[in-house]
N, C-alpha and C positions, 0 to 999 in steps of 0.2 A: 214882200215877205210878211209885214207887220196883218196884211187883209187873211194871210193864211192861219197867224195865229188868230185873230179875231172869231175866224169860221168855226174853230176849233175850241174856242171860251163859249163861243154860241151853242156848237153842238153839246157842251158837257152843260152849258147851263138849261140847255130846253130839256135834257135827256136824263138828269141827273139820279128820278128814280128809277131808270132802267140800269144804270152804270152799278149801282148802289147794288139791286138787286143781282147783278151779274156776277159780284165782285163775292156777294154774300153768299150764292149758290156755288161758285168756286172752292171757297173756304169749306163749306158744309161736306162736297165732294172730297175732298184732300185731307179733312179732320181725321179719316180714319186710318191714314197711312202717317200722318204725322205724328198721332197721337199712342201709338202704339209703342211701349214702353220696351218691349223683347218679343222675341221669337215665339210663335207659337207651332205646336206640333203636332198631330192628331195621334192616335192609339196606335197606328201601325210604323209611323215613322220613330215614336218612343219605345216601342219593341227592335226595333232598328237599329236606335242607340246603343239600348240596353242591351241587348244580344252581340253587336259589332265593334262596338266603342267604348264599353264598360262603363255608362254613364252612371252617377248619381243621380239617385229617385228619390228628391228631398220632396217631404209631406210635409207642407208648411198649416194644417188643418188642428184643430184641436184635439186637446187628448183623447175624449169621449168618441169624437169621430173616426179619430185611426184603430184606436182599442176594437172598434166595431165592424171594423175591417181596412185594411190595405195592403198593399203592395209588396209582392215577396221580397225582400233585401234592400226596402225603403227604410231611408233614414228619416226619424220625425224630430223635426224640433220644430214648433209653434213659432207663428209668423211673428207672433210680439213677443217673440224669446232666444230672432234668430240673432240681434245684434249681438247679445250679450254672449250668445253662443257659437261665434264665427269660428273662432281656432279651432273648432271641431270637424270645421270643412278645409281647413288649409290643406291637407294632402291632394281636395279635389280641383283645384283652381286650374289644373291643364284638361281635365277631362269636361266631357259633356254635364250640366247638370239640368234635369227633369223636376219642375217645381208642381207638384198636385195641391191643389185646392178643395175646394167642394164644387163640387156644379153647382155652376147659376149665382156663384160669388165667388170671383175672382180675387181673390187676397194675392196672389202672387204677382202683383203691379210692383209695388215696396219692397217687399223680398227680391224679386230680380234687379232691383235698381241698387240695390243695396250689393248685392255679389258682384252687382257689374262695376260696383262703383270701388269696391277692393278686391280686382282684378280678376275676377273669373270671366272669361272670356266668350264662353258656351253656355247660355244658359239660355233655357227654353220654359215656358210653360205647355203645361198638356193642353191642348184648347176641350172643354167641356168639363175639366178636371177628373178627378174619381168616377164621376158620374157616366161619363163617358168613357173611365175603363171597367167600367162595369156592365154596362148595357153594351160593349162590344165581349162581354163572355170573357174578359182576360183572368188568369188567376188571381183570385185574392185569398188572403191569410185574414179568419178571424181567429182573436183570441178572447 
């Protein structure tokens, strides 16, 4: 038994940058499912929602950028204004909620952790944010 473990010191000591490198290409592969904070959804499954399930369309984007257009019967509260303004979603905590961003910067990482973390259950981000419900033609409201 003792010459089986020996074989087995020997092969992790002769091999140890291939083990190393195995172990690191592993990880690198799985980051991106582990790392994934919530749900994301694309433009036709968020029409989905919103059509089926009466979700909330929180716009967690700044003022300047929602004023300049968004989402028919989206609620906006700013990402760094949503702690302080939570009780404003408390009736939505059984339904779906739809988190938009801007494309190409995702801020709805910390906002979803944050709903999920006082009990909202469904919460998705849009994948592409605005940006992608825009370049799919979806309606938007400027004002």
């Amino acid at each position: 038994m003792s010459s089986f473990f020996q074989n087995n010191i020997t092969f992790f000591q002769n091999n140890i940058t291939l083990i190393v490198a195995a172990v690191a290409s592993g990880i690198l592969l799985l980051w991106p499912l582990v790392s994934r904070r919530g749900k994301e959804v694309d433009t036709m499954a968020a029409v989905q929602l919103i059509n089926y399930k009466d979700a909330l369309v929180l716009d967690v984007r700044e003022g300047s950028e929602y004023e300049s257009g968004h989402i028919s019967n989206s609620k906006h509260i700013p990402a760094d204004k949503l702690e302080q303004r939570l009780q404003e979603l408390d009736k939505f905590k059984d339904k779906p909620v739809i988190l938009i961003h801007r494309g190409g910067a995702n801020t709805t990482g910390k906002a979803g952790s944050l709903l999920r973390s006082q009990g909202f259950q469904h919460v998705y981000n849009l994948a592409g944010g605005f940006d992608a419900w825009q370049q799919a033609n979806l309606p938007v409201i400027k004002k």
